[in-house]
Phi, psi and omega in degrees: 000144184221093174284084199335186143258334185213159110041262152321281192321323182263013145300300194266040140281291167335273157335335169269333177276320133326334182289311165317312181278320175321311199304313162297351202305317186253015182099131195226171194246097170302174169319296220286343196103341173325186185196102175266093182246157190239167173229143183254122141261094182322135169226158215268072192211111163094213194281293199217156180195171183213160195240168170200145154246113182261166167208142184242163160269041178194229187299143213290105174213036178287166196178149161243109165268153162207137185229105195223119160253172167192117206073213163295348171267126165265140168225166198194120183244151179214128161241101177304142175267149127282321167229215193316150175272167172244149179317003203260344191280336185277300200327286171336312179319297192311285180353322185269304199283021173257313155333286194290324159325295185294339170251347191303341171276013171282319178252346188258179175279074178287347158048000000 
């Protein structure tokens, strides 16, 4: 979890980081020639929140994300893969920021 100062601040934390995951979507290229691309989805959890994949064609840098904010708070679940992720990875993921969700206005300004 990644605690703003305000609001605003963890918007636009948000927004580079989608700006940041946009950049991958269709694929960049390490040294070795790999091809790492990730996808973004919205999803229905907290102020704003997104689902992800990475994938790679080369060395195991596969992934699942779930990224939510709410209020001045960011949390970020991550499941490193060794191979593609699956549609199977996220419930748990949600499951955890529904956890965290639920407790998060002890620290963050949820106001």
């Amino acid at each position: 979890m990644i605690l703003y100062s305000s609001a605003k601040n963890a918007e636009r934390a948000m927004r580079e980081f989608k700006a940041g995951w946009e950049r991958c979507r269709k694929g960049r290229k390490n040294a070795q020639g790999d091809v790492f691309r990730r996808s973004l989805t919205g999803t229905a959890l907290g102020d704003q929140a997104w689902k992800s994949r990475g994938t790679s064609t080369g060395v195991d840098q596969d992934d699942a994300a779930v990224i939510v904010r709410r209020a001045n708070a960011v949390i970020v679940y991550l499941h490193p893969r060794d191979g593609k992720p699956s549609p199977k990875d996220f419930p748990p993921l949600v499951a955890s920021a529904r956890t965290m969700l639920a407790k998060i206005c002890q620290v963050a300004a949820c106001g």
